[in-house]
N, C-alpha and C positions, 0 to 999 in steps of 0.2 A: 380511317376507313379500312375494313380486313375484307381480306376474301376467304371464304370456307368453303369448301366442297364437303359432303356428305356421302358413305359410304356406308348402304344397308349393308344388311347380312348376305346378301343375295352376292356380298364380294368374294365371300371365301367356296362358293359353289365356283364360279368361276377361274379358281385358280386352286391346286390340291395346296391343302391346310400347310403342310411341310413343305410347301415352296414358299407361303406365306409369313412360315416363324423363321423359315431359311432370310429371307429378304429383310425383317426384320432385324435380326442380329445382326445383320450386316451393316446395316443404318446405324443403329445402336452404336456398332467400332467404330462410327465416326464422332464418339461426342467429343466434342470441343474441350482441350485441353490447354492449362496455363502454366508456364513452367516455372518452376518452385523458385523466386527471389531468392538473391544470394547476395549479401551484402560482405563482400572482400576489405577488409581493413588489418594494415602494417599493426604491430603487435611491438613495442618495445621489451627487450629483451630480459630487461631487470629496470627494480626502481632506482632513482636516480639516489636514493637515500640507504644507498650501501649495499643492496639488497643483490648477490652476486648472482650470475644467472644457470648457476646450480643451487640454487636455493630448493629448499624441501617446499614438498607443497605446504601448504598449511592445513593445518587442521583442528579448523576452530570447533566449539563444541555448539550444538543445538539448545543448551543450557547455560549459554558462555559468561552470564551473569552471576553462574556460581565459584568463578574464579578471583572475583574481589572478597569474598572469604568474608560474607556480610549475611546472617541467619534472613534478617530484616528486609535486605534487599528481596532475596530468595522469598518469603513470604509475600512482600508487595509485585512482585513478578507475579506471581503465582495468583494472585487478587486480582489484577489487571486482566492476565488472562481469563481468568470467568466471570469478570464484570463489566470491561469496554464498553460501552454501544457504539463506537466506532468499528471496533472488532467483530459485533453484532452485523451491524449495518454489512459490512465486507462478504460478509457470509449470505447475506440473504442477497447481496448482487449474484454471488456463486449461485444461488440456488433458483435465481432470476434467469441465471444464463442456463443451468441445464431445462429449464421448462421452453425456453425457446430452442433448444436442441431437441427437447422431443417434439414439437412441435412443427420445425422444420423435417425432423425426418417423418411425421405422420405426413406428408405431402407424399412420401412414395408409396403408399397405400393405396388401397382403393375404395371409394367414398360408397356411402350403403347410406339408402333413405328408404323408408315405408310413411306410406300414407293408407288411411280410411276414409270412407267418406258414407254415411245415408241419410236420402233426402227426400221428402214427399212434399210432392206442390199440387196444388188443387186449385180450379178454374172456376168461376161460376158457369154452370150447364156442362161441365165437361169429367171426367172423371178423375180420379186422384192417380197421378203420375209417379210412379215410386222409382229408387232406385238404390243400391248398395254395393261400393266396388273396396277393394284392397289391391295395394299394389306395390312391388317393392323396384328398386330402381340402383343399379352398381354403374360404379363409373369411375375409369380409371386414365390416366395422362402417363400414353410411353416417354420415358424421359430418353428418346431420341438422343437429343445432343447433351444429355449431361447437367440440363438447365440446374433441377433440383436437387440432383446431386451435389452440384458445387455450392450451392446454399447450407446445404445441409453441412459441408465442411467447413464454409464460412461459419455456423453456425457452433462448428466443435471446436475453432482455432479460439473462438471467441469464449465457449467457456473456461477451455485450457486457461487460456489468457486472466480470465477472472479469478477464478482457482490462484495463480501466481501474484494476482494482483491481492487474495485476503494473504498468502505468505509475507508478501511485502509490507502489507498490514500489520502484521505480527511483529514482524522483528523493528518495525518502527515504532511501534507501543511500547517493546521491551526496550527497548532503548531511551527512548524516552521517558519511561518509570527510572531507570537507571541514572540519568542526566539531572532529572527532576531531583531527585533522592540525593544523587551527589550534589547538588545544587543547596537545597535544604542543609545537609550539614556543615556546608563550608561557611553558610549563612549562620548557622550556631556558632559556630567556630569563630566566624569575626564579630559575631555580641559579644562574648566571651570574653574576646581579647580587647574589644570597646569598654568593656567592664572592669576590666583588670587594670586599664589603664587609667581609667578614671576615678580607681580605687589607688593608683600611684599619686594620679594629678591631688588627688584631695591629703594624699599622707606627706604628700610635698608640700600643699598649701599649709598644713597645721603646722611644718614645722617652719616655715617663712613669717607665716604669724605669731608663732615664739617665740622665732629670733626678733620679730619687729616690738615686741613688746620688752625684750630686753634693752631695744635699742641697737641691736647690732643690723636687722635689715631695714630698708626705705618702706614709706607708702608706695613706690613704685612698684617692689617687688612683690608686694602683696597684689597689687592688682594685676601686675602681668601672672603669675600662679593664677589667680581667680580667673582670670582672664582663659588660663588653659583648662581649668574646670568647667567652665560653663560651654567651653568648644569642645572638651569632651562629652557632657550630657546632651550636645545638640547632635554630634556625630552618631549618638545611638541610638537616636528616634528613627531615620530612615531606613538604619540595618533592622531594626526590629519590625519595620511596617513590609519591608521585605521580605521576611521572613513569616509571616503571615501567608502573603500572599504566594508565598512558593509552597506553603501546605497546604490550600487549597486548591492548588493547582494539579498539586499531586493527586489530591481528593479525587477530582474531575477524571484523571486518567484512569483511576480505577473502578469508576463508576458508584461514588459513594458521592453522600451529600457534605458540601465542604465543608459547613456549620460544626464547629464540635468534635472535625476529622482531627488528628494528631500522628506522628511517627515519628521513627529515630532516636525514639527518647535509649539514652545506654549505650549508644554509639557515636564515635568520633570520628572527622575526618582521616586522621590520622591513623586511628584502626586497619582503615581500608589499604587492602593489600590493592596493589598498582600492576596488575599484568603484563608479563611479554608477549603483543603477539607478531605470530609470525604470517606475513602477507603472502607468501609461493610467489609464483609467479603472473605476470601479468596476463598470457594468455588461460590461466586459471581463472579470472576474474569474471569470463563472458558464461561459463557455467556453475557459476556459483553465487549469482546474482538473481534472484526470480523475477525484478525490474527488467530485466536485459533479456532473460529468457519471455518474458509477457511480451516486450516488443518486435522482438522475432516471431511469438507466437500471431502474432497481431498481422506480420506480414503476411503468413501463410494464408488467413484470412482473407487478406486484400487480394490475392491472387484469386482465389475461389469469388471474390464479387467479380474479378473482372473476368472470370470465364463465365459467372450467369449469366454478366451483361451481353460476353458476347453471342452467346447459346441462345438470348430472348429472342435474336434478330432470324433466326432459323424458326420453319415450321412447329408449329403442335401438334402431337396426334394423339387422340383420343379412344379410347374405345369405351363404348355404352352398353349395357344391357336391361333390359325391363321387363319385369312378369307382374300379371295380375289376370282379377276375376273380378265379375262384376255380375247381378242382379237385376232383374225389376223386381224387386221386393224390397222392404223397409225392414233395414235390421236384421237380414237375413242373405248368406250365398247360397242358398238352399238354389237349384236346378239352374246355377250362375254360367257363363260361358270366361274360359281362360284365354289369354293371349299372350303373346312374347313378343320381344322387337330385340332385335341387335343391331347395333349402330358403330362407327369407324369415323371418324372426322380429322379431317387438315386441313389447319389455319396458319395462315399466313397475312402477314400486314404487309400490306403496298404502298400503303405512305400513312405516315404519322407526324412529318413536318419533320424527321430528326430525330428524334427523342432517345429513340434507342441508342444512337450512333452518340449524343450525346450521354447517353447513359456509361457509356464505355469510357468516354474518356476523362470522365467524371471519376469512374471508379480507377483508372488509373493514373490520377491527379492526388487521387486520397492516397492511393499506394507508394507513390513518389515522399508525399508528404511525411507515410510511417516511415521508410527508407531515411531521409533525412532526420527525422526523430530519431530511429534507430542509432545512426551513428554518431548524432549528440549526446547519446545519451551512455554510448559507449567512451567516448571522450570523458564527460564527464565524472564519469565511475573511473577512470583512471586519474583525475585529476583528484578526484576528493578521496581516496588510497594513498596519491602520493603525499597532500596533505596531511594524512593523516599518520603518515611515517614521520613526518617532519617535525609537527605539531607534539607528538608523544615523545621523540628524544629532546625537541627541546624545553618540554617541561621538564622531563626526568634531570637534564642539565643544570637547570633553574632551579629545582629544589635543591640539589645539593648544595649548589651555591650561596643559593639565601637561607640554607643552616647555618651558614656559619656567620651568614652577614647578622643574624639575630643573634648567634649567641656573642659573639664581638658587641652588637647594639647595649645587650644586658651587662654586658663587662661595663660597657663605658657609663652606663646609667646608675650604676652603684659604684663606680669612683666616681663620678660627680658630686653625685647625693653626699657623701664622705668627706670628698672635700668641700663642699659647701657646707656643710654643716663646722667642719675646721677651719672654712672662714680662709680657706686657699682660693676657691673658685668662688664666680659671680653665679646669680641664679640663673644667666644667662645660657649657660654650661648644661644646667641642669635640666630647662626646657627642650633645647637641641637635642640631647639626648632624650627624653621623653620623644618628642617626635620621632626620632630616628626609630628607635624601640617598636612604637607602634605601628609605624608604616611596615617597617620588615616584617611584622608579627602579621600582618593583615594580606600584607603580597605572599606570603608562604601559604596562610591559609587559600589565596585566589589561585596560587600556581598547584596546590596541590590538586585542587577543584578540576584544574586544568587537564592535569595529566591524568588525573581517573577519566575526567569526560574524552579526552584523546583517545584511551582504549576503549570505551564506548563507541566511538564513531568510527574507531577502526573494525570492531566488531560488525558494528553495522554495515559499512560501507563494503567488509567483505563478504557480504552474505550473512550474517547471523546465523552460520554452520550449515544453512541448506543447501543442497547442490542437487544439481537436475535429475539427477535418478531416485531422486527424495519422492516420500508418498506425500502426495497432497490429500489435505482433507476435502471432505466433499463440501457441505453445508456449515457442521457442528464446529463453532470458534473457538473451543475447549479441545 
């Protein structure tokens, strides 16, 4: 149930006009205001992972995918970027959210209608009734307390917010083309080395079969050799069905049809140069994340709900104005008479059951709620940085080490071979080493996989080079 009073024009005769806009703006300084959320969080000083806390800031690049020194990469980066429809889709939420910004701020407008009308009605025995009027009609809602103002900022936190959220888009596409790609070649890399070795197992089995037809090996030895042949050609069916499916995977990110896609061909794991990068510091990370920066932004917003919610509970005031003409004539204002009307209106609700009251604490339940997200989300951007220091030295560790574990494996595989063949060693010697060979050949290739995708997530994880005074784009995902 509302109550309205109404207030002709016959108001502002009553009181002089400039006592009227004087009273007015006075009203007006009281819109309800909600004070800016501020989410206070301890900052550790340096990573736990060496990182001293005079460290340089960092300064990753906005292209940081051209530091693996990969033509390929740089081109499927480049593809991704003006193919995604994920990337698409990001953009047209942006462009979602500035139509609901102007939208909201057409509320502090003021609304404009005309109408026509001509009508003739005829009686039987009476005569024909005519009639023809025009009329236009303005009307506008003082925003008193601020109502539609705080909408209207709830409504720009929330584009802001969108805008950060296609950045965030971005640099997770690029990273992911990057992951993917590095993924793809390590998966060549271990056919390769599934191949090479099953081009051992079989140059081992010919000559266990030579010796066995001299007489010098068993039927045993022939079938444990066989035996590692056929575990090698089973081993390369699933690297190779995986490697399929990690190039059309790629496919997909770029926006092409995966049928008949292909890449990488002329490039090796191994090629790829492995970056340093450098993290800064930790309180660097809250503006140079556009995740972090959108949930901050996100809070701003929830303040401006909870200052409409509170502003609903306060009056409305209105003002109205109307002009028209009107005829007894059809299709004609020919010798019509004019009128005007001004109108003033204050509305107030006097009971609704609650609703508003719940309106409020509705909206700052959902504020509580961003607050809470905000600072999980700041934890965990420091936890997946410090991973991501951890992760990168200790693969960089791990490759060195399992270079030499491989080339040791290849010493030992060709004095075996040697001495079995001299009939010093059993072929027992020979397959150990074969395995040994292979496993280290296949962990190098996974560890290398490793430490490229390391500087990928550190990339990422630190912003993929954007930082808050960065231009965002508006719409265009290119």
């Amino acid at each position: 149930m509302g109550f309205k009073i109404t207030m002709h024009s016959a108001l502002t005769y009553c009181f002089p006009r400039s006592a009227l806009a004087a009273a007015l703006l006075v009203v007006a300084g009281c819109a309800v205001h909600e004070p800016r959320t501020s989410v206070s969080m301890p900052l550790p000083a340096a990573w736990a992972a060496g990182e001293s806390t005079s460290a340089a800031s960092a300064s990753v690049s906005q292209e940081w995918w051209r530091a693996f020194g990969s033509a390929q990469l740089q081109a499927l980066v480049g593809e991704a970027l003006d193919g995604s429809s994920d990337l698409r889709t990001a953009a047209e939420r942006v462009r979602q959210a500035d139509i609901a910004l102007q939208s909201a701020g057409a509320a502090q407008l003021p609304g404009v209608s005309a109408s026509a009308g001509s009508s003739g009605n005829r009686r039987e025995g009476a005569s024909t009734a005519k009639s023809t009027s025009l009329s236009l009609n303005v009307s506008y809602e003082v925003d008193l307390w601020g109502r539609i103002a705080a909408d209207v900022d709830s409504a720009r936190a929330q584009a802001a917010a969108t805008r950060l959220d296609l950045e965030t888009a971005r640099i997770t596409l690029t990273a992911s083309v990057a992951t993917t790609y590095f993924q793809l070649l390590a998966q060549r890399e271990r056919v390769e080395i599934a191949r090479n070795n099953l081009a051992i197992a079989e140059r081992v089995l010919s000559v266990v079969q030579s010796r066995a037809r001299n007489g010098v090996a068993t039927p045993l030895e022939v079938s444990q050799q066989t035996t590692t042949v056929l575990q090698q050609r089973t081993a390369l069916v699933p690297l190779e069905e995986q490697q399929r499916q990690t190039v059309t995977a790629l496919a997909l990110l770029l926006g092409r049809q995966p049928i008949g896609f292909n890449a990488g061909e002329g490039e090796a794991l191994l090629q790829m140069q492995a970056p340093s990068v450098t993290p800064g510091l930790p309180s660097e990370l809250l503006v140079r994340r556009p995740d972090l920066q959108a949930a901050e932004t996100r809070l701003a917003g929830a303040d401006a709900n909870v200052a409409a919610a509170r502003a609903a509970l306060l009056p409305s005031f209105s003002l109205s104005a109307a002009g028209g003409v009107g005829s007894a004539a059809l299709l004609s204002l020919a010798g019509g008479t004019g009128s005007v009307s001004l109108a003033a209106s204050l509305a107030q609700t006097l009971f609704d059951g609650g609703r508003k009251d719940l309106q409020i604490d509705l909206a700052r339940s959902q504020r509580q709620v961003l607050i809470e997200n905000y600072a999980s989300a700041v934890r965990q951007a420091l936890k997946e940085v410090q991973d991501g220091l951890g992760n990168a030295d200790t693969a960089r560790r791990q490759e060195v080490t399992q270079s030499e574990v491989i080339a040791q494996a290849q010493r030992s595989l060709d004095l075996s071979e040697r001495r079995y063949r001299e009939g010093v060693d059993t072929l027992l010697t020979v397959l150990e080493a074969q395995r040994t060979l292979f496993t280290a050949q296949d962990s190098l290739a996974q560890i290398r996989q490793s430490r490229l995708t390391s500087a990928v997530d550190l990339y990422r994880v630190l912003g993929g080079g954007w930082s808050a005074g960065a231009d965002v784009p508006q719409t265009d995902p290119v």
